[in-house]
C-alpha positions as CSV (number, residue, x, y, z in Angstrom):
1,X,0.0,0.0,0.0
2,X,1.3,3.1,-0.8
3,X,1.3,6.7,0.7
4,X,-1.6,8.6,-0.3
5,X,-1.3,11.7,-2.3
6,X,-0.2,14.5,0.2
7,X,-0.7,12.2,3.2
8,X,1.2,9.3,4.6
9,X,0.2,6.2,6.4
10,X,1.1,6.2,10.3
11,X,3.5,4.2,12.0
12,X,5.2,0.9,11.3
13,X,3.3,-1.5,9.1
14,X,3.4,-4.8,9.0
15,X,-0.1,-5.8,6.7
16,X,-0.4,-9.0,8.7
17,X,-4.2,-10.6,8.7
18,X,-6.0,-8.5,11.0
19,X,-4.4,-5.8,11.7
20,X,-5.1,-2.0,10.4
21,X,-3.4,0.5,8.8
22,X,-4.1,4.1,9.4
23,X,-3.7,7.1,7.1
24,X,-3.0,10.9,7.9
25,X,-3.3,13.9,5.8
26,X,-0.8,16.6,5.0
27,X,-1.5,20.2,6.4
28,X,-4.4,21.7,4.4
29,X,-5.5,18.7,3.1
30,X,-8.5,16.8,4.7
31,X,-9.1,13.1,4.8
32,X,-12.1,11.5,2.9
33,X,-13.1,8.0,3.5
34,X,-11.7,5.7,6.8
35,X,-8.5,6.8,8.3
36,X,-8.2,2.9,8.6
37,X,-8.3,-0.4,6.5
38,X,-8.3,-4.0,7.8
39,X,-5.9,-6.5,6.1
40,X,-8.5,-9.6,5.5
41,X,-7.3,-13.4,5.0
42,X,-8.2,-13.1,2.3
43,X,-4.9,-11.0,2.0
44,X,-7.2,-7.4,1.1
45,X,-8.1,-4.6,2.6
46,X,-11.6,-4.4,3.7
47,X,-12.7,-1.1,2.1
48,X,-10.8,1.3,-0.6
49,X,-8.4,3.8,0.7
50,X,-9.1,6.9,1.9
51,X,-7.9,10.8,-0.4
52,X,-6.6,13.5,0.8
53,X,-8.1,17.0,-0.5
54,X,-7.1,19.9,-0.6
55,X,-8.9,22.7,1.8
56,X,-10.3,25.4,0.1
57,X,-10.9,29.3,1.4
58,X,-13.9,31.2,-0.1
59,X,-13.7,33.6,-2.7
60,X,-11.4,36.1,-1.6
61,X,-14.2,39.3,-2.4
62,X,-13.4,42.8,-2.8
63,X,-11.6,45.4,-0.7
64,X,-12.6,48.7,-1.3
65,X,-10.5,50.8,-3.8
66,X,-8.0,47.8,-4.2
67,X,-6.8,46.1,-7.2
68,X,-7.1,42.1,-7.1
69,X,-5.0,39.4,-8.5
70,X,-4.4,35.8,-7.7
71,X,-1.8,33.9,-9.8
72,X,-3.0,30.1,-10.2
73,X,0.4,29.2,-11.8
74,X,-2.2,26.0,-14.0
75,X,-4.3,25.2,-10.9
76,X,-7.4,26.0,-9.2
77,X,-8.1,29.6,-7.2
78,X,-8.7,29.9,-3.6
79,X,-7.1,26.6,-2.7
80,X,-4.7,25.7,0.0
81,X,-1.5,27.8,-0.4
82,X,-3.0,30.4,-2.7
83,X,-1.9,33.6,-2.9
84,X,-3.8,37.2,-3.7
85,X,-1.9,40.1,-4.3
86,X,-3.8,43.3,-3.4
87,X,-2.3,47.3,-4.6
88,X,-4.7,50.3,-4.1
89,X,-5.6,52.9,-6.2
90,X,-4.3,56.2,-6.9
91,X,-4.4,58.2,-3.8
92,X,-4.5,55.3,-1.1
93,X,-2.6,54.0,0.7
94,X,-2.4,50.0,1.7
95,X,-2.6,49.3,5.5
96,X,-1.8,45.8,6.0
97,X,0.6,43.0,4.4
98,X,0.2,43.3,0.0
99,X,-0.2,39.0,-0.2
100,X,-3.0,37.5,1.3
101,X,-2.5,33.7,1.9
102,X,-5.2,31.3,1.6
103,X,-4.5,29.4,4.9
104,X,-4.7,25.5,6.0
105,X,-8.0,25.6,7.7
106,X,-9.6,27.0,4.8
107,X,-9.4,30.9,5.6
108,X,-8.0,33.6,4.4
109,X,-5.5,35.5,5.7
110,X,-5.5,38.9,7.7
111,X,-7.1,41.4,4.5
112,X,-5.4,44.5,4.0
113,X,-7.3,47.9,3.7
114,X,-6.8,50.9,1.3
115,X,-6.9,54.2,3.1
116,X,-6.6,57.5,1.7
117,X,-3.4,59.5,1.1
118,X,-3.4,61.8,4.0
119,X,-0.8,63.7,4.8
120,X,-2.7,66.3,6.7
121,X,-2.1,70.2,6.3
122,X,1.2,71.6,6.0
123,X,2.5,75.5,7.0
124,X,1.4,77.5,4.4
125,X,-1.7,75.7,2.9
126,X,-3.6,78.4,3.7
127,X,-1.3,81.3,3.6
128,X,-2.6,84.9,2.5
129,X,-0.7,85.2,-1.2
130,X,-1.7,81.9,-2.5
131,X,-3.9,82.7,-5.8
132,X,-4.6,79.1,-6.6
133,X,-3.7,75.7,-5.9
134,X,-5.1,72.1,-7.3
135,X,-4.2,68.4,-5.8
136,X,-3.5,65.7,-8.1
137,X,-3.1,62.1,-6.4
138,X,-0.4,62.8,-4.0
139,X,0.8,65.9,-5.5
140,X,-0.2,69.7,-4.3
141,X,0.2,72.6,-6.7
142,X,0.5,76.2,-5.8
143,X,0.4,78.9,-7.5
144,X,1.4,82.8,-6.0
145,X,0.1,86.1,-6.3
146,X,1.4,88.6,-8.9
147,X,0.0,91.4,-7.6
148,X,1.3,91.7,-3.9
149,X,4.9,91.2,-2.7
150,X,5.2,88.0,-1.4
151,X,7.8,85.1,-1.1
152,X,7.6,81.6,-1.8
153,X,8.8,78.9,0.5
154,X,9.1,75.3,0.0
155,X,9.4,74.6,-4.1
156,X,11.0,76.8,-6.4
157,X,8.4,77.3,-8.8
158,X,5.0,77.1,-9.4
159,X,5.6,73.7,-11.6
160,X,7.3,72.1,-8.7
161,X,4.5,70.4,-6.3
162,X,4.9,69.4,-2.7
163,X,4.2,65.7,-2.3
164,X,2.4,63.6,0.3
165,X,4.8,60.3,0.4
166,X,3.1,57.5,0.7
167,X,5.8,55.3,2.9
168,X,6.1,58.4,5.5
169,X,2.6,60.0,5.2
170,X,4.6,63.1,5.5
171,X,4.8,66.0,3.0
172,X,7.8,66.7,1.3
173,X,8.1,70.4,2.0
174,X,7.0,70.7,5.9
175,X,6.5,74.6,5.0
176,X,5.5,75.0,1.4
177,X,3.1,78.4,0.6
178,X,3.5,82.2,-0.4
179,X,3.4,84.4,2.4
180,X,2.8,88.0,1.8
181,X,5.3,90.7,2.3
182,X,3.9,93.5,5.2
183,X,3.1,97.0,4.1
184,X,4.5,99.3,6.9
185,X,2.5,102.1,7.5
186,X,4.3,104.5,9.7
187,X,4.9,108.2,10.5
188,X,8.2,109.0,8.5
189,X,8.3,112.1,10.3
190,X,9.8,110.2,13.4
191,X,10.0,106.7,12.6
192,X,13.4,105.6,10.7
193,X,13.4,102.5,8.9
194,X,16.7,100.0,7.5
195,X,15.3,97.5,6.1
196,X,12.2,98.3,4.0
197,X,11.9,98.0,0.0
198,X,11.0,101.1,-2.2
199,X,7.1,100.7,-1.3
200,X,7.7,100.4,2.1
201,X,7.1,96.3,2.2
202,X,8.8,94.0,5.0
203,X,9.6,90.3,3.7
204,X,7.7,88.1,5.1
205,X,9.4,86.5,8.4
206,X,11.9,89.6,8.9
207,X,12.1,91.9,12.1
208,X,12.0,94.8,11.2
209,X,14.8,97.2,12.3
210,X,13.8,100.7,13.1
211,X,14.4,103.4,15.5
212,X,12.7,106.7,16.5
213,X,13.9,110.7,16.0
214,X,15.5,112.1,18.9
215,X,13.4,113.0,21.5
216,X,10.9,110.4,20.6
217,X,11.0,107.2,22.2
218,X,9.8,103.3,20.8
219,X,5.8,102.4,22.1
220,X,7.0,98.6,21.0
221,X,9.7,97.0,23.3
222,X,9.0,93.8,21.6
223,X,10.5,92.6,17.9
224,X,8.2,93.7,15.2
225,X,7.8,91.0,12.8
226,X,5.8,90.3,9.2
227,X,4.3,87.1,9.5
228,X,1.9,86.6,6.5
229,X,1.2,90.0,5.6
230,X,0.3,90.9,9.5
231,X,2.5,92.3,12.5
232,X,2.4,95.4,14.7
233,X,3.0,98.3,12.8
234,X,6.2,101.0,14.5
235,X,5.4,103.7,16.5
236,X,6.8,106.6,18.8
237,X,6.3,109.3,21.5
238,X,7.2,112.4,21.0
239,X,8.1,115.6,23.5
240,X,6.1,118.0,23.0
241,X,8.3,120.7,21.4
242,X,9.2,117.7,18.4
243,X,7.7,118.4,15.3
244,X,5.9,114.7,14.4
245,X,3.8,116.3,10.8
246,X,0.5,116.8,12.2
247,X,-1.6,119.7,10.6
248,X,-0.8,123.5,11.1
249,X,-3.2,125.8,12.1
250,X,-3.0,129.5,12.0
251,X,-4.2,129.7,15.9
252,X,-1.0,127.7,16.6
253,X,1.4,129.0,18.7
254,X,3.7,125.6,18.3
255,X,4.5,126.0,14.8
256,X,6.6,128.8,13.9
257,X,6.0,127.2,10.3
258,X,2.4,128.7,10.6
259,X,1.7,131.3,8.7
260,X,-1.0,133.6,6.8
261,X,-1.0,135.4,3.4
262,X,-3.7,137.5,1.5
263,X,-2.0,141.1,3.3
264,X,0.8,141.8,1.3
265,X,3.3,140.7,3.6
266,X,6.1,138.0,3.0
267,X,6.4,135.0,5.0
268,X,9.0,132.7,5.7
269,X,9.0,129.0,7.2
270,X,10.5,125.9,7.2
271,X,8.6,123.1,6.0
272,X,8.9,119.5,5.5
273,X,8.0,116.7,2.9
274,X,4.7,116.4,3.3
275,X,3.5,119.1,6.0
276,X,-0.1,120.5,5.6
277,X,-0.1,124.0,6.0
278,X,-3.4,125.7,7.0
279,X,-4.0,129.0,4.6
280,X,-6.6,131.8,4.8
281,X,-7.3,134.4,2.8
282,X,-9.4,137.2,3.1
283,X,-11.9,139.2,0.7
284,X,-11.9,140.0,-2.0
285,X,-8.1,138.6,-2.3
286,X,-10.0,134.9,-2.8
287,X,-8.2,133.4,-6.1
288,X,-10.0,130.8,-8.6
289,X,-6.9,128.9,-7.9
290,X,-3.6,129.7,-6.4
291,X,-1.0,130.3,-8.2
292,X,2.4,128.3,-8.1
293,X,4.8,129.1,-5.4
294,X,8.9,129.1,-5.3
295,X,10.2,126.1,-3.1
296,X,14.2,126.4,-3.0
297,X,14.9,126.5,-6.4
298,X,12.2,124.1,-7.1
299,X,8.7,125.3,-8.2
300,X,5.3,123.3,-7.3
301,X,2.0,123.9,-7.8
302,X,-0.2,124.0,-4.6
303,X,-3.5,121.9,-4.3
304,X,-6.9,124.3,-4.2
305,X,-10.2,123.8,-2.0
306,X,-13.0,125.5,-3.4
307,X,-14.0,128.2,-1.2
308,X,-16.6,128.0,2.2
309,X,-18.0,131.4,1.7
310,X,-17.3,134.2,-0.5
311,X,-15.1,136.2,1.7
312,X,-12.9,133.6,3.7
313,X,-11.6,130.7,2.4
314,X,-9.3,127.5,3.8
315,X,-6.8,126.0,1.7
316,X,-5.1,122.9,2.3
317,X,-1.4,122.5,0.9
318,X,0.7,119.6,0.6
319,X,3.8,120.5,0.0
320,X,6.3,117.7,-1.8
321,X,9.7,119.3,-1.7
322,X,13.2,118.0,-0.2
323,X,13.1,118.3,3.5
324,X,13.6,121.2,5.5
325,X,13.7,124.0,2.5
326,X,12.8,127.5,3.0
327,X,9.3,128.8,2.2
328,X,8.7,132.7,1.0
329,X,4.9,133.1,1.0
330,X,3.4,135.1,-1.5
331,X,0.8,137.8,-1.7
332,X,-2.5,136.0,-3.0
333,X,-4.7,139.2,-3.7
């Protein structure tokens, strides 16, 4: 008698009348038929020998947003020693081993699962200069504004993505956006600035370094820095005798800048870029609009309100000339 296929008979024979013989299956194989036979004396066995088949899992079914395959190398599927190999889609990720074994009792197998690519957010997905952005599969475009200073961290350009890597769930670039540059808006009068650009703009994550005029001192002890297009903006305190650009009036005993025209007399003062000088003139000298004035060697034309009433009317003048030039008022009349 021989060994069954993929099983063996137990033990030392001897096939002497009336004794048995007993047969054992290999692992994930099951007997069918008697484990046992009885040699007759008539020199047979008393009934045919048993088989040994092969256990079988169930059909393997679907995982959600996985791709399937079991090779069968010739044979049957879902047998004994069967293999399915499982990959996910685009976007997922596989949690779990990629083979899937069909195992000797006749299950599968611990499945796998396809989760998706999540990388969660990085610094700068949402920072103020981004214009647009898109996500394809793992990879996260963005694109920057054109229209405000800003600077762009992470990738170089707007063709290079950041990725979410599937074996680290991490994102390539930890920081990856375009952060806006700060507008500083500041009294230039008595707030000095080093490192500003031509429009007065602060790069993004950059203290800035200013001081204050003498005899003006800081309000912010802290660093000042642009953080997205947002931070504190400078700003000082003056004594009182320190000229800091506010508007003249003519009742003003401060200002020795203040001055009035429209009696024939000339005045002088010293003005600034950008001080506002209060100006009334009396009836009838009330002008349709004023005429230019000599700055220095420079000659401006000054702005023109129309007039309150018809015999006193207050004129507002911005004057844009290099600092600290001398002033010769004019008669108006």
């Amino acid at each position: 008698m021989n060994n069954p296929r993929n099983g063996i008979i137990v033990g030392n024979t001897s096939y002497k009348i009336g004794t048995n013989i007993t047969f054992q299956c290999n692992t994930g194989y099951t007997l069918k038929g008697n484990s046992q036979l009885l040699c007759r004396v008539d020199l047979k066995f008393d009934r045919n020998p048993p088989t040994c088949d092969v256990n079988m899992c169930p059909d393997f079914g679907v995982i959600d947003h996985a791709r399937i395959f079991q090779a069968t190398d010739g044979g049957i599927e879902n047998d004994y020693g069967s293999v399915v190999k499982v990959t996910c889609e685009d976007s997922y990720v596989l949690e779990g081993h990629a083979s899937v074994f069909c195992q000797s009792d006749g299950t599968w197998g611990p499945k796998p699962t396809c989760k998706p690519l999540d990388c969660g957010t990085f610094h700068g997905m949402n920072s103020t200069c981004v214009n647009d952005f898109v996500l394809l599969d793992t990879l996260y475009y963005m694109e920057c504004k054109t229209d405000v200073p800003n600077t762009r961290i992470g990738a170089d350009s707007t063709s290079a993505p950041n990725e979410c890597e599937e074996r680290s769930r991490k994102w390539m670039y930890s920081q990856f956006g375009c952060f806006c540059h700060c507008k500083i808006l500041y009294n230039k009068y008595i707030v000095k600035t080093e490192n500003l650009d031509t429009n007065d703009y602060l790069q993004h994550d950059i203290d800035l370094k200013w001081s204050c005029k003498k005899g003006c001192t800081k309000n912010q002890t802290n660093a000042l820095r642009c953080m997205d297009g947002q931070m504190e903006m400078p700003s000082c305190t003056c004594d009182a005798n320190i000229h800091t650009g506010e508007p003249y009036t003519t009742d003003s005993t401060t200002y020795p800048s203040v001055f009035k025209t429209g009696e024939g007399h000339m005045a002088e003062s010293f003005l600034k870029r950008g001080d506002i000088v209060l100006i009334t003139a009396f009836c009838p000298c009330v002008p349709d609009t004023i005429s230019s004035y000599t700055i220095s060697t420079r000659t401006l034309k000054l702005t023109h309100m129309e007039a309150m009433s018809i015999c006193a009317t207050v004129h507002y003048v911005e004057f844009r000339s290099d600092p600290w030039v001398k002033f010769y008022g004019g008669k108006m009349g």
